[in-house]
Structure formats: structure tokens, C-alpha cells
C-alpha positions in Angstrom: 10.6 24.7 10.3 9.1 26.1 7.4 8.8 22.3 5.6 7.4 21.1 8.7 5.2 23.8 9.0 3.9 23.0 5.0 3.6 19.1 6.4 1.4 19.6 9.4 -1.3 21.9 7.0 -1.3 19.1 4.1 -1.7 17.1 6.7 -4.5 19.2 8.0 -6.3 19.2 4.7 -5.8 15.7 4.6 -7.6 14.9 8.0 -10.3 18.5 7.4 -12.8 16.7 4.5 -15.5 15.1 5.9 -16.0 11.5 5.3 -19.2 10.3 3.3 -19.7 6.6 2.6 -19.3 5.6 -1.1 -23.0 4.1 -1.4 -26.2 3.6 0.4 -24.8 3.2 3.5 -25.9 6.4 4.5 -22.7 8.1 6.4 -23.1 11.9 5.9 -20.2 13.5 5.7 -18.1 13.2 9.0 -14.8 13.6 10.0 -11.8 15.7 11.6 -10.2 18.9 11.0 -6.7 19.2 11.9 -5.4 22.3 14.1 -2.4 24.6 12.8 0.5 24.7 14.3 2.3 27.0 16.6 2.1 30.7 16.7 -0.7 30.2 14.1 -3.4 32.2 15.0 -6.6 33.7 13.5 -9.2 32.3 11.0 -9.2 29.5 8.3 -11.9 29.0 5.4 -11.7 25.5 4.0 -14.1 24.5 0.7 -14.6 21.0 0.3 -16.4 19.5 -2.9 -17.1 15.5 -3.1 -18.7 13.5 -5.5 -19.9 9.7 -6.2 -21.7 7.6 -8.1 -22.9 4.5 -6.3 -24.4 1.3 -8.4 -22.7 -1.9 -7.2 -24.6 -4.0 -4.9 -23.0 -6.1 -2.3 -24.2 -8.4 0.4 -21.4 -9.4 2.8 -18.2 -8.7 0.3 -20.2 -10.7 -2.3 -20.8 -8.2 -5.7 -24.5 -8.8 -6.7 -23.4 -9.0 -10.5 -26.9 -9.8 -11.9 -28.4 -6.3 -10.1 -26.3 -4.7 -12.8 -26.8 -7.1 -15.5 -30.9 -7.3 -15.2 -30.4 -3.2 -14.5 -32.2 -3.3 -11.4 -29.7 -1.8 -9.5 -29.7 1.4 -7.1 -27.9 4.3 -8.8 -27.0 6.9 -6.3 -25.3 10.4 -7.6 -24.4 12.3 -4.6 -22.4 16.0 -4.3 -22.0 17.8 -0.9 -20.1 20.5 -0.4 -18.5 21.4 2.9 -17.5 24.7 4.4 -15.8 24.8 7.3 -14.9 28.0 9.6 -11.9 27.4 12.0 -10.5 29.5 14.4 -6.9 29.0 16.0 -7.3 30.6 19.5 -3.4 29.7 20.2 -0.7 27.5 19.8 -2.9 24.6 20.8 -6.4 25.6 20.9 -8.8 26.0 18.2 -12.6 25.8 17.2 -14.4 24.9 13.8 -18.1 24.8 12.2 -18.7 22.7 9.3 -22.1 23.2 7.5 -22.5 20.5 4.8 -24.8 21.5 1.9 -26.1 18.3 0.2 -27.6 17.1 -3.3 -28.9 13.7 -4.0 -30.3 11.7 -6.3 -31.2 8.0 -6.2 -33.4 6.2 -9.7 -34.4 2.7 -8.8 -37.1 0.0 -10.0 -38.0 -1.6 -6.8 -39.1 2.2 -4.9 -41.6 2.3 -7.7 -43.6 -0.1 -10.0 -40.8 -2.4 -10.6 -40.6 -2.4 -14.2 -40.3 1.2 -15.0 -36.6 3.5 -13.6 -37.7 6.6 -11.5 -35.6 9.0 -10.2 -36.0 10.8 -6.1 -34.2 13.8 -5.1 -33.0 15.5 -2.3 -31.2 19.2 -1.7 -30.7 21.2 1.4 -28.1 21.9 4.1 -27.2 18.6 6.7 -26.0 18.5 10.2 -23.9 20.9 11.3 -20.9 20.0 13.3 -19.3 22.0 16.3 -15.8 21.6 17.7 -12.7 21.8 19.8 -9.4 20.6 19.3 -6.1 20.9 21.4 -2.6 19.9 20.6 -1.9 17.5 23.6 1.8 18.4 23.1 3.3 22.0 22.9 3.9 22.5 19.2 6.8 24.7 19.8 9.1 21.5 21.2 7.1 18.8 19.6 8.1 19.6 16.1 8.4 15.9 15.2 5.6 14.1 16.3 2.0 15.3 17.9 -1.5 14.4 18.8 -4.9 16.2 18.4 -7.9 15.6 20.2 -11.1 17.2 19.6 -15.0 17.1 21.1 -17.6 18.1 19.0 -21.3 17.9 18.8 -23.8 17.3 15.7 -26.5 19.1 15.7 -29.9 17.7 14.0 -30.2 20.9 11.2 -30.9 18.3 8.1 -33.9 17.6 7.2 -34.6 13.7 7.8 -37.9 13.8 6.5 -37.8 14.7 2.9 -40.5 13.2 0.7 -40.5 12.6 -3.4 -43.0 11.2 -5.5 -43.2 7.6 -6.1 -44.7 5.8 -9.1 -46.2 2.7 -7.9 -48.1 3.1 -11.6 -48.3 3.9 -14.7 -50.1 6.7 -14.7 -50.2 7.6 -10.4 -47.8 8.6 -8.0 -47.4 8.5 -3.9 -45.6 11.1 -2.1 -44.1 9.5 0.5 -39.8 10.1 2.8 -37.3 9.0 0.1 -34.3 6.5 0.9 -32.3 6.8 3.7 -29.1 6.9 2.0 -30.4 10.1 0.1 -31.7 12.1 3.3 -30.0 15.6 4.5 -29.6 14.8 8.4 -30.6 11.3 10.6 -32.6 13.3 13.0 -30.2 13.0 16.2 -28.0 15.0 18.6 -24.4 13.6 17.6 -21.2 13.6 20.2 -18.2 13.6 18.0 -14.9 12.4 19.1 -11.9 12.5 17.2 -7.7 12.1 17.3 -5.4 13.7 14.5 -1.6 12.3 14.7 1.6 13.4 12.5 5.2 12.0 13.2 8.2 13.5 10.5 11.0 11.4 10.2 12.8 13.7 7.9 12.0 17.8 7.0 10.0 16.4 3.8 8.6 12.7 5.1 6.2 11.9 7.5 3.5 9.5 8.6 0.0 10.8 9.4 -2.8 9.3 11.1 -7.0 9.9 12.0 -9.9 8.7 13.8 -13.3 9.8 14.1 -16.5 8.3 15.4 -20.3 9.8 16.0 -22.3 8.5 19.2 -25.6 9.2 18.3 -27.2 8.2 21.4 -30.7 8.5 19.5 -32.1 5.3 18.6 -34.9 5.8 15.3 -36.5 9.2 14.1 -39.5 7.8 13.0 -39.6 8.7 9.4 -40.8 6.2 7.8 -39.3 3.5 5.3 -42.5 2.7 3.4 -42.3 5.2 0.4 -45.8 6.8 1.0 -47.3 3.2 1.5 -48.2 1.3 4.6 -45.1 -0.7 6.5 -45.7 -4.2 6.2 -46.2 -6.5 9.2 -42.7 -7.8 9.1 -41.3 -4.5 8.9 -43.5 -3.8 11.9 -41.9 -6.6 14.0 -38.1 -6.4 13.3 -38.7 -2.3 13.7 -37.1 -1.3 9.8 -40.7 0.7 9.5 -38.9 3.8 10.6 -35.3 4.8 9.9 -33.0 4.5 12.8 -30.2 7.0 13.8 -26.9 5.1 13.2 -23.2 5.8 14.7 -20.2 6.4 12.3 -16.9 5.8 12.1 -13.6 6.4 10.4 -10.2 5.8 10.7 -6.6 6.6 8.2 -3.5 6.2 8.2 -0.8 7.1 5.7 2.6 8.5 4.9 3.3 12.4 3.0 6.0 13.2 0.9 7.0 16.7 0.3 8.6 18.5 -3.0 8.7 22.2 -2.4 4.9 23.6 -2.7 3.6 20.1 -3.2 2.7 16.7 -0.9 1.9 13.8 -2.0 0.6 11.9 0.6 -1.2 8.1 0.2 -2.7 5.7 2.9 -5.9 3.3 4.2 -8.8 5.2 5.0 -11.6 2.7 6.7 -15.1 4.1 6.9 -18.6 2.9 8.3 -21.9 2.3 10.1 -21.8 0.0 12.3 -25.1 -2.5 13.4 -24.8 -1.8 16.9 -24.6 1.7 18.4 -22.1 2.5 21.6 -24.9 4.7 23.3 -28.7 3.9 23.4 -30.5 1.6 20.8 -30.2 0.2 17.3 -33.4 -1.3 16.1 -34.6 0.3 13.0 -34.0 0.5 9.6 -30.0 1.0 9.1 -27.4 -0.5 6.5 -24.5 -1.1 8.4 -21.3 -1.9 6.4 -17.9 -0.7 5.8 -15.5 0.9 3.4 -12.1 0.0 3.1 -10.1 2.5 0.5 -6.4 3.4 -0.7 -6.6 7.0 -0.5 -3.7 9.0 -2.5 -4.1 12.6 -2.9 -2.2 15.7 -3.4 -1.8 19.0 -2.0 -0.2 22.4 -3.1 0.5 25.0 -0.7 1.0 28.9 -0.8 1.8 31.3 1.5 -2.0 31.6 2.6 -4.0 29.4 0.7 -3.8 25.3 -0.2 -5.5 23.1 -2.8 -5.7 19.6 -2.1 -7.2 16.3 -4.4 -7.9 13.1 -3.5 -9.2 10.0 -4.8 -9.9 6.9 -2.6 -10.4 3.5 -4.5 -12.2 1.4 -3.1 -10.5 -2.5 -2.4 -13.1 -3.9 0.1 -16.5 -2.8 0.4 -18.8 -5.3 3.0 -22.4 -4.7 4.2 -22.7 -6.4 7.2 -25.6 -7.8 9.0 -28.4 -5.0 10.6 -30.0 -5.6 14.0 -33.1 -6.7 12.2 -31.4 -9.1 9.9 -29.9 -10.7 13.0 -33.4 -11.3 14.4 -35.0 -12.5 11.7 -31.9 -15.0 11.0 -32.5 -16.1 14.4 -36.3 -16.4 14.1 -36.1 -18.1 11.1 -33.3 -19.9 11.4 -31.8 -19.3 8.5 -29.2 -16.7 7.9 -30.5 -12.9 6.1 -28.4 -9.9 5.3 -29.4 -7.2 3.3 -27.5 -5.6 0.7 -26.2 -2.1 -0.3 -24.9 -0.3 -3.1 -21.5 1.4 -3.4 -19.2 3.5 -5.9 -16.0 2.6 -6.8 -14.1 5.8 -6.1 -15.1 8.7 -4.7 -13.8 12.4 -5.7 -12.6 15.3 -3.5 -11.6 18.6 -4.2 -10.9 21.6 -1.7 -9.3 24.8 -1.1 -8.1 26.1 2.6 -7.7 30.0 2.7 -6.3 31.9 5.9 -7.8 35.0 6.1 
């Protein structure tokens, strides 16, 4: 009992960081946090620290090379840290906060005059995330194999309106919303929905599994896109003036092995913004794409606190066509997609302490 006890938590810590897009499509951190198991009861602390560096542009799955070359590519550095409160009500019921506190930075040549790199910022809390979760099977008999679902909702506490200078001179600057990708929250009232799955085929192996998707029902938040200048009139027309409020999505799977405090668990963790929403509309300005990673990581247990690492590598990164992009192929007849930037790995570090 006690190994499988030791597998469900690494598998909790494994499912409990929050998910952040490795680039400018903009996915704040989002995902599940695993219940404990039976006759586990009281509170859990859980620290999460990520980190990336985005600067490889790609439209479609195609690597825009030459951005990198020339050196007129988007560099994002982004750090969030997460902390999440849970508390296990009983053997199948518990609750958890998240409160993600965020610190971007994004340099470009195209924000600005073009010829000259200039760097925007952005620090603050994001959108905290409430939930529920229930073990849909009684963890005292279903020691092999079980199934979490939880219900949360987002709640709009990031600022989606932050504003940097811009230096569309030499010797001037604008003030004006930064990037997307480098704002604290989208604006919107979130509906979480998630699934957390574990099956042990032996007292120190096991599969594990996760999904997670945001319905934000709201369509744009009217910040806008222009960087302290006036939208043009195509931007106008296809509706990317203002920033729109996008759903998310991820899913992993994997399998854990366990050697006495330690599992080592590795899987496929897929991780997005899609172009069309589930709930309400999706004009406005979004980069929809994907994420697809190999995701190893470790994690080291004690009697009330774990430590978990992981590293997912990126091996397919595709930005997709937006809703405008789609129009304006249509209208034009001939076929646009924008691009986006993404890392090549992303880092995260945290620590889970039962008090």
C-alpha cells in the first residue's frame, strides 16, 4: 500500500503544475491537480517554479530560420510561479486554489522602430483558479486503477491591460498594452474541466494519464493590439484590434517507475489554444497553435513533503491558422497564417508539503 500510496502523490505532482505554452502562444499557466488518496485528509502546500525562453518562430510546423539569422526574432523570458492550497475533505473529495504570480519579458524590433531591440515588461499576480475534484472510484478497493474529475472556475484577477513604453523613435516613446503573450490574465470568467487517471500494474509501475481544457465563454477584452498607436483598417475588419479571450487545452499521458523514495516517470504532454472556442466567440486577436512535448521528470518523496523536476522537450511545435487569418485567406484568396515564437524546453521545479 505504502508504494502505491508514494505512486498516486508523484503522480499527483505530476498532474498539479500548471501548464504554460512554451512561446507566444499565450497559455497562462493551466492545468490539474491531482487528489490524495484514501484516508488522506487535511491540507497540502504545493510550490511550483517554471521557466522559458522563447525565440523560434514557426508558421504552420515550418521554423522561420532567417527571424533568427537577420535577429529579428521575438525573445520571450517568462517565470511564474505557482502556489497552490489543497484541501482533502475525505477519501474522495477535495478542493484547491492556485494563485499564479507572473514575470515577463518580451525585446523585439517590429513593436518598436524596427531597427533598434527594445525590451517590455510585465509582473503581477494572474488568474486565480478554484476547484473540486472527486475520486469517481472508492480509493479504499480501487487501489489499482482510478479516475479524478474536477470543476473549477478562473477567475479574471490578472491584469489584461498592462502597458510599456514603445520606441517608435530614436529619441520618443508611446505607452501603449504590451503583447499578448506577455499579459497577467485574458480578461475572462474561465470554466475549468479536467480528468486525472492512474492504473499500477505492479507495486512500483504504473501508467498515468491528464486532461484539462478552459471554456472561456468570453469572446475579446478589448485591450488593444496597437502598441499605443492607432489599429489599422485591416485590423479593424478581421477584428485583431483588440485581444480576444482564447480557450486552452492540455492533455498527458505517461508511464512512472518507482525506486524507493524516487519516480521516474516520462510521457507526451500536448498543449494549446485552439482558433475556435467551444462556448461564445473567437474573432480577435489570438495565436492559436499547439505544443507537442516528451516530458520526463522525477520526483522524490518523504514522509510529508515531495520534490519533483521536469523538463518537456519540445518535438512538434505548430501555429495554426486564427479566425482572422482564415477570413482574410478567404477574402483574398490566397492562403495567410501568422506565426509564433516558441522555446525549446521548458523548466519546472516544485515542492508539495502536507501540513
Amino acid at each position: 500500500m505504502k508504494q502505491i500510496y508514494i505512486l498516486i502523490i508523484a503522480m499527483a505532482v505530476l498532474a498539479g503544475t500548471k501548464t504554460h505554452a512554451q512561446g507566444c502562444v499565450a497559455i497562462k499557466g493551466m492545468s490539474g491537480i491531482c487528489g490524495r488518496p484514501a484516508d488522506a485528509k487535511g491540507w497540502e502546500l504545493n510550490l511550483t517554479n517554471r521557466y522559458f525562453k522563447s525565440y523560434k518562430h514557426f508558421v504552420g510546423t515550418e521554423e522561420q530560420k532567417e527571424r533568427e539569422e537577420l535577429g529579428t526574432n521575438v525573445i520571450n523570458h517568462a517565470w511564474e510561479m505557482n502556489i497552490t492550497a489543497t484541501r482533502t475533505l475525505n477519501n474522495r473529495w477535495s478542493l484547491s486554489g492556485t494563485l499564479p504570480i507572473l514575470s515577463f519579458t518580451r525585446s523585439s524590433l517590429y513593436e518598436h522602430d524596427g531597427k533598434s531591440r527594445h525590451t517590455t515588461r510585465s509582473f503581477g499576480i494572474g488568474d486565480i483558479r478554484l476547484s473540486a475534484y472527486r475520486w469517481m472510484f472508492d480509493p479504499k478497493k480501487a487501489h489499482k486503477a482510478n479516475l479524478q474529475l474536477g470543476l473549477g472556475i478562473k477567475l479574471p484577477t490578472g491584469n489584461y491591460q498592462v502597458q510599456d513604453y514603445f520606441y517608435k523613435k530614436a529619441d520618443s516613446s508611446i505607452i501603449g498594452p504590451v503583447d499578448q503573450s506577455i499579459q497577467l490574465g485574458d480578461g475572462g470568467t474561465g470554466i475549468s474541466i479536467e480528468a486525472n487517471s492512474f492504473w499500477n500494474f505492479s507495486h512500483k509501475a504504473g501508467l498515468y494519464g491528464s486532461f484539462f481544457y478552459l471554456v472561456n465563454p468570453m469572446e475579446v477584452n478589448g485591450t488593444s493590439t496597437a502598441r499605443g498607436s492607432a489599429p489599422s483598417a485591416t485590423a479593424k475588419k478581421y477584428n485583431t484590434d483588440v485581444m480576444s479571450v482564447p480557450d486552452l487545452f492540455m492533455a498527458r499521458a505517461g508511464a512512472s517507475y518507482m525506486v524507493k523514495g524516487f519516480t521516474f516517470a516520462g510521457g507526451i504532454r500536448i498543449e494549446g489554444l485552439p482558433s475556435k472556442d467551444l462556448v461564445g466567440g473567437s474573432r480577435g486577436f489570438r495565436r492559436p497553435g499547439y505544443i507537442i512535448s516528451a516530458e520526463p521528470s522525477i520526483t522524490y518523496v518523504t514522509k510529508k513533503t515531495s520534490f519533483n523536476l521536469s523538463v518537456p522537450v519540445a518535438l512538434k511545435r505548430d501555429r495554426t491558422q486564427s479566425d482572422s487569418d482564415k477570413r482574410r485567406s478567404a477574402d483574398s484568396k490566397t492562403h495567410i497564417q501568422g506565426d509564433a515564437a516558441f522555446a525549446d524546453y521548458l523548466v519546472s521545479a516544485g515542492i508539495t508539503i502536507k501540513l
